[in-house]
N, C-alpha and C positions, 0 to 999 in steps of 0.2 A: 590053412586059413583059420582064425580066430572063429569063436564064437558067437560074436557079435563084434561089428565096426567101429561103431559108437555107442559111449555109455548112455546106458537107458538113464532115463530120469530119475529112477532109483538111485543111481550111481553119482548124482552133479555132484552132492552136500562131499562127496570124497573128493571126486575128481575136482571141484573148486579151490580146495584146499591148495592147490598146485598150481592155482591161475594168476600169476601176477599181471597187474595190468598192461607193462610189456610186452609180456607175451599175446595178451591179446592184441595189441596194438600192433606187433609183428605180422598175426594169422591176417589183421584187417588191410594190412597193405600189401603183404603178397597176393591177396583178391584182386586190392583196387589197382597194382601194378600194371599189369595189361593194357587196361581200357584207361588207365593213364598216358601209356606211353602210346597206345594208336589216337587219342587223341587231342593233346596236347598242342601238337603240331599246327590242327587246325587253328586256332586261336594264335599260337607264332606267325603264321602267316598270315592270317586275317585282322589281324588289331597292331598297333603299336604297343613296344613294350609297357609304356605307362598303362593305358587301357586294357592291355593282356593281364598286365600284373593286380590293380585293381579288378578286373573280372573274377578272377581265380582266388583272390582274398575274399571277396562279398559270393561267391559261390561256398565258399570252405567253410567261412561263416554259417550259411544256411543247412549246410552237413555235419557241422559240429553239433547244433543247438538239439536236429533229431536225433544226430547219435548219441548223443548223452543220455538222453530220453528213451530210445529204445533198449541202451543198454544196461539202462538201468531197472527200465521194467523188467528184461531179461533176469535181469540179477532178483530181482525183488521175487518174481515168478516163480524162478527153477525151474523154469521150462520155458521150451524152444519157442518160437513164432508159431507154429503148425498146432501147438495146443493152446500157444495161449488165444488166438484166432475163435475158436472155441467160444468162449466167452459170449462175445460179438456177434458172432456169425452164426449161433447155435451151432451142437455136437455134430451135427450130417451138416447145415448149409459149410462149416469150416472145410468140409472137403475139398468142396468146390475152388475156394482160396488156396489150398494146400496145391493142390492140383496147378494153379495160375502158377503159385510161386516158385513148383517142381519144372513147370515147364520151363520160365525164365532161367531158373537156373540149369536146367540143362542144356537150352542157347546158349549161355554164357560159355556150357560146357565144351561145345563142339565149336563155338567163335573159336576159343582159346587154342582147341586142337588143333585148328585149324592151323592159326598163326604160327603155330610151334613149328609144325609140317614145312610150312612157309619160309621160316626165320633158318629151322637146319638145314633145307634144299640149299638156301642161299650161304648159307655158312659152307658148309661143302663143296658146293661150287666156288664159290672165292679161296677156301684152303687148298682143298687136294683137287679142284679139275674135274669133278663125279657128278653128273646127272642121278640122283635116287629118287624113285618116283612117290610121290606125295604122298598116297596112300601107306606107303611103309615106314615114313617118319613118323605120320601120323599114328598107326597102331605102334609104335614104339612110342611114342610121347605117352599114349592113355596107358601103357604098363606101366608106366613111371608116374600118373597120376595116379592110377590105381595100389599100385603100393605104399604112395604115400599115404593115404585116404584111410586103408581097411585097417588100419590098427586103432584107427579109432585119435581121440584131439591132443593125447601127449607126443604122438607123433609127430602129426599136424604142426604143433608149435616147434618141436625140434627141429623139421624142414625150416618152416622160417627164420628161426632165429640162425641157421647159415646162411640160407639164400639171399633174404632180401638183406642183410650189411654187403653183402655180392654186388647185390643190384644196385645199390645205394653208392659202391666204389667205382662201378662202373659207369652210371650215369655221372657224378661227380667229374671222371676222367671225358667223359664226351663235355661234359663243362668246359672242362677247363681249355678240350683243344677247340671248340668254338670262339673262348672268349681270346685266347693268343691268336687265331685266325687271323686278325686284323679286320675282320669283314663288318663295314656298317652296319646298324640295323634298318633294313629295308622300311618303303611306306607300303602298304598294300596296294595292288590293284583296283584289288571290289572286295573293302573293307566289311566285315562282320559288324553288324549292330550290336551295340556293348551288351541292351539285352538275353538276344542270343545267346552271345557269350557267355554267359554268369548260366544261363540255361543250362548249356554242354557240360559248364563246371558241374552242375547240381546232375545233369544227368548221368555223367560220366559213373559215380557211386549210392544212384539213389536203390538201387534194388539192395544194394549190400547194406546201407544204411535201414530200408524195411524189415530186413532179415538180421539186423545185428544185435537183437533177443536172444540169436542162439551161441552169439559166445559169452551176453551177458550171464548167461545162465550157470555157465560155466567157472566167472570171477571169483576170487578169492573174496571181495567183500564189495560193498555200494561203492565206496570209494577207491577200489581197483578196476572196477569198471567205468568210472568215467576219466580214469588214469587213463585207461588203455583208449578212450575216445577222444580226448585231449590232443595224445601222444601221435595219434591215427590221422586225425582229420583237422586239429587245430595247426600241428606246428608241421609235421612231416608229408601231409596230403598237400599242403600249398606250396613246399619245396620242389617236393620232385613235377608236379603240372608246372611249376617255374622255368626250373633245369629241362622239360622237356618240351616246351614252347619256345625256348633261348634257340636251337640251331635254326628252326624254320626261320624263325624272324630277322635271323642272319642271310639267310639261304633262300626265301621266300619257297622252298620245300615244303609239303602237302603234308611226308611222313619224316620220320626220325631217321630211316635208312638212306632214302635220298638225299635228306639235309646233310648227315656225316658223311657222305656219299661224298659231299659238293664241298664240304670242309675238311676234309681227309680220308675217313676210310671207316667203308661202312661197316668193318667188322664187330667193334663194338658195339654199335645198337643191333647188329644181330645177333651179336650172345649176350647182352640185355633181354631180350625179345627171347629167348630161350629160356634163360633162368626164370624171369618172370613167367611165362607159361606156365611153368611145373609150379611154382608156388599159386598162381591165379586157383587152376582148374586141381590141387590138391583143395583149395577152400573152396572151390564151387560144388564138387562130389562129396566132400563131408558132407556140405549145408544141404544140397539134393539127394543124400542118403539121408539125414534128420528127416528131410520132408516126406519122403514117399513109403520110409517106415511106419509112419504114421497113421498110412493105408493099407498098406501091407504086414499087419502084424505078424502075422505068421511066417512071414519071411525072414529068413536072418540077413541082418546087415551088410554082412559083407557080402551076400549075395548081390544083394542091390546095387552095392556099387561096382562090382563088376559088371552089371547088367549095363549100369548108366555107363560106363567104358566100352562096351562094344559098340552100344548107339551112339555116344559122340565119337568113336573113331569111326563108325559109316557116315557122319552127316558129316564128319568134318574132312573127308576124303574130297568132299565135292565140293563145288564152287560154288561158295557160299556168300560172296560180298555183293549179287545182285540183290538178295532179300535181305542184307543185313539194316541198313537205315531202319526201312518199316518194320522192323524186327525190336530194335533197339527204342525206334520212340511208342510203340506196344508197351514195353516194358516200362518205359517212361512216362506213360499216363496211365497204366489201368493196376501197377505194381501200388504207389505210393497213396493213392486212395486206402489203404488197405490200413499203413502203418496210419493214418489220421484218425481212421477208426479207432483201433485197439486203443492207439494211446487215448484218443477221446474219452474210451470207455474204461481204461486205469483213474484217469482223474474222477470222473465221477463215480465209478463203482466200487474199485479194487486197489485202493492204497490201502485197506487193512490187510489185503490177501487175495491168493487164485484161490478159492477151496470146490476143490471139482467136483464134492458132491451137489453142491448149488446147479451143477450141470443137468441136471434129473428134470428141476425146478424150472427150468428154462424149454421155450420152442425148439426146437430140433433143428427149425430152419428160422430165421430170425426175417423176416422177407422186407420189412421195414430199413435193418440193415445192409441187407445189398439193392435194395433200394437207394440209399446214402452211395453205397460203392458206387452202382449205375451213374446215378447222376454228377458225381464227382467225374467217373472217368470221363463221361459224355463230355463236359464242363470242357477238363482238360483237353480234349479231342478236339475242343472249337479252338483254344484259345493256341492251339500249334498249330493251325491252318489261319491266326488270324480273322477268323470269325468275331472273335471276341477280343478284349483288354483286361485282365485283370491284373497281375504280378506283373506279366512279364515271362513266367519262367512255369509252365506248362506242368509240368511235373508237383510245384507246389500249388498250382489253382487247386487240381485236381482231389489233393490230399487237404489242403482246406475246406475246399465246398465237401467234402463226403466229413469231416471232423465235426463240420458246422450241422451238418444233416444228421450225423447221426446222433447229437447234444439234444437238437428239436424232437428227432426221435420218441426218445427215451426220456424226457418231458412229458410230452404226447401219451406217451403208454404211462408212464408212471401215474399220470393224472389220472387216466381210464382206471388201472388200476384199485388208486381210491376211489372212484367214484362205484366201483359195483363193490368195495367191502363197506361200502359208508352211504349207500341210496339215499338215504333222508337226508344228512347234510349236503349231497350234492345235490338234491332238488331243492333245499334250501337257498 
C-alpha cells in the first residue's frame, strides 16, 4: 500500500496541475450515477414526460448554481470541505460537521455496496444460472472500491474517464431500445407533485454538491473548475435523469431493472447498475477518506479507507432499504445547511483568502454557527413533513435559512465586536 491515499493539502498546487475540468466532471458523475439511476425512475413513472422533463431541468438548475460556487471556493481554498468548515464552525465545532459529512458519506458508501451485491447476484443469475450469496459480491465490490480509492485522485479520475463513457454507452443503448419499443408514454396513476419532483432532482446530488470543495481544490484553475461543474450538473446531469426516467414512463416501472425488464431485457441496467457502483463508492471513499483524515491525523490514509471498506461491506451485507428513505432525507436536510454556511461565510469573510492562521484568532466552537445549522435543519425538517411552505424543496429551505442566520450572525458579533474596542462611541 502507498503511503498515503490522498494527497495532503501540501500536495493540491501539484496535483491541480493535472485537473482539467473534465476530469472533474467525469469523478462528479461517477458519484452522481447511482442515486441517478435508483432514482430517476420514480419521476418516469410519477409525472408525464413534459412535467418529468421540466422537473429535472429546474432541479439541475438549482445544482448547477451551488456547484459552481462550491467549486469554486474549493479552488479558491485549496482545501477540502472538512477544513474549509473550519472557518465557520470554529477549529473543534468543524468536527462535529466533519463527522455529519463522514457519516453521509459512508451511507452513501454501503447504499452503493449494497446495490452492487444486488445488481451482480441478478446479473449471474440471469447469465450462468448461479445463486451467490450477497455477502460475497459485496466484499468483492469494496476490493474493487477499495483499490480504486487508495492510490489516491489521479487514479480516481482514470477509473472514470473509462467507466462512466461505459455507463453513458450503455444507458444510451437502454434509450434507444425503449424508444423503438413502440410503447406509449403512460399517465400515472397517483401522479408526483411537480414540487416534489424538482425536490428528488435536487436531492438526488445535493450531498455531493455540499462536498464538491474537495475536487475544487484539486482543479487546475477557477475556470476549470466551473468547466468541470458545467460539464457535471448543467448539461450531462439533466441527460442521463432524462434517459433514466424514459423507460419507467414507458413501462410505468418503479426501477430501471423492471422497466427494461418489461421493454426487453434487464441485462443492461444491471451492468449499468455494476459499472456505476464501482465508480459512485470509488468517489464516495476518496471523499470519506478526505473527511475522516482530518480526525485522524495520525492515521495513514490508506488505512482509512480500508477501514471505510470493511464497514460498508458489513452494513451493506444487510438489508438495507427498510432505513434507506429516512436515511437519505437526513442527509437531505441536515447536509445542505452546512454548504449555505461556508458559502455565506466566503462572501462576506474570504474572497481574499483561507489563511489558517486567523484560526488561532477565532472561538474553537462558533456556537452562534451551529446555531444557524440547527435552525436551518429544523426549518427543513418542517417544511418535508409539510409543516411549513417555503421553496418547495426541503433540502434548499434548510441551506437558506442557516445562510441567512448565519449573515445576521456575524453582523450581530461583528457589531459587539466594535462596540467593546470603541466603548465611547458605542455609548454615543
Amino acid at each position: 500500500m502507498p503511503e498515503e491515499s490522498t494527497e495532503s493539502v501540501g500536495e493540491r498546487g501539484a496535483v491541480a496541475a493535472g485537473a482539467p475540468g473534465y476530469r472533474i466532471a467525469l469523478i462528479l458523475l461517477g458519484i452522481v450515477i447511482t442515486p441517478v439511476v435508483l432514482s430517476s425512475p420514480t419521476l418516469g413513472s410519477g409525472l408525464t414526460l413534459p412535467l418529468a422533463v421540466s422537473a429535472i431541468l429546474v432541479g439541475s438548475a438549482i445544482l448547477l448554481a451551488l456547484a459552481v460556487t462550491t467549486v469554486s471556493i474549493g479552488e479558491h481554498a485549496r482545501q477540502p470541505t472538512y477544513e474549509i468548515v473550519r472557518f465557520s464552525f470554529g477549529a473543534q465545532g468543524a468536527k462535529a460537521i466533519t463527522v455529519l459529512l463522514a457519516v453521509s458519506l459512508f451511507g452513501w458508501t454501503a447504499v452503493t455496496a449494497n446495490g452492487f451485491g444486488l445488481a451482480a447476484r441478478s446479473f449471474l443469475q440471469e447469465v450462468a444460472g448461479v445463486d451467490v450469496p450477497l455477502p460475497v459480491l459485496v466484499v468483492l465490490g469494496t476490493v474493487i472500491f477499495v483499490a480504486s480509492t487508495a492510490f489516491g485522485f489521479e487514479v480516481l479520475g482514470r477509473v472514470a474517464q473509462f467507466a462512466v463513457p461505459v455507463i453513458a454507452l450503455i444507458l444510451g443503448f437502454i434509450v434507444f431500445q425503449a424508444l423503438r419499443s413502440g410503447l406509449a408514454m403512460l399517465d400515472p396513476a397517483d401522479p408526483l407533485r411537480w414540487g416534489v419532483a424538482v425536490s428528488a432532482v435536487v436531492g438526488t446530488a445535493i450531498v455531493l454538491v455540499v462536498t464538491a470543495a474537495d475536487f475544487g481544490s484539486f482543479a487546475r484553475s477557477r475556470r476549470q473548475a466551473v468547466l468541470g461543474a458545467v460539464l457535471a450538473f448543467g448539461v450531462a446531469y439533466p441527460l442521463l435523469y432524462i434517459a433514466g426516467a424514459l423507460p419507467s414512463g414507458l413501462t410505468g416501472e418503479s426501477s430501471l431493472i423492471d422497466a427494461t425488464a418489461v421493454i426487453a431485457s434487464a441485462l443492461p441496467a444491471i451492468a449499468l447498475l455494476i459499472f456505476a457502483s464501482i465508480t459512485a463508492n470509488a468517489g464516495n471513499m476518496f471523499q470519506g477518506t478526505l473527511a475522516v483524515s482530518t480526525l485522524l491525523t495520525s492515521v495513514r490514509k490508506w488505512r482509512i479507507t480500508v477501514a471505510i471498506g470493511i464497514g460498508a461491506a458489513v452494513v451493506g451485507s444487510l438489508d438495507i432499504a427498510a432505513w434507506l428513505p429516512t436515511f437519505l432525507l437526513f442527509l437531505g436536510i441536515a447536509a445542505p445547511p452546512v454548504a449555505g454556511i461556508y458559502i455565506a461565510d466566503f462572501f462576506l469573510h474570504r474572497r481574499a483568502g483561507y489563511d489558517s492562521g486567523l484560526l488561532a484568532t477565532l472561538p474553537a466552537v462558533r456556537l452562534l454557527t451551529f446555531g444557524a445549522w440547527l435552525v436551518g435543519s429544523v426549518v427543513g425538517g418542517l417544511t418535508a413533513y409539510d409543516v411549513l411552505t417555503l421553496t418547495g424543496i426541503p433540502s434548499i429551505d434548510s441551506m437558506l435559512v442557516s445562510a441567512l442566520l448565519y449573515v445576521l450572525a456575524s453582523r450581530l458579533t461583528r457589531r459587539g465586536t466594535a462596540a467593546r474596542a470603541h466603548p465611547t462611541a458605542a455609548g454615543a
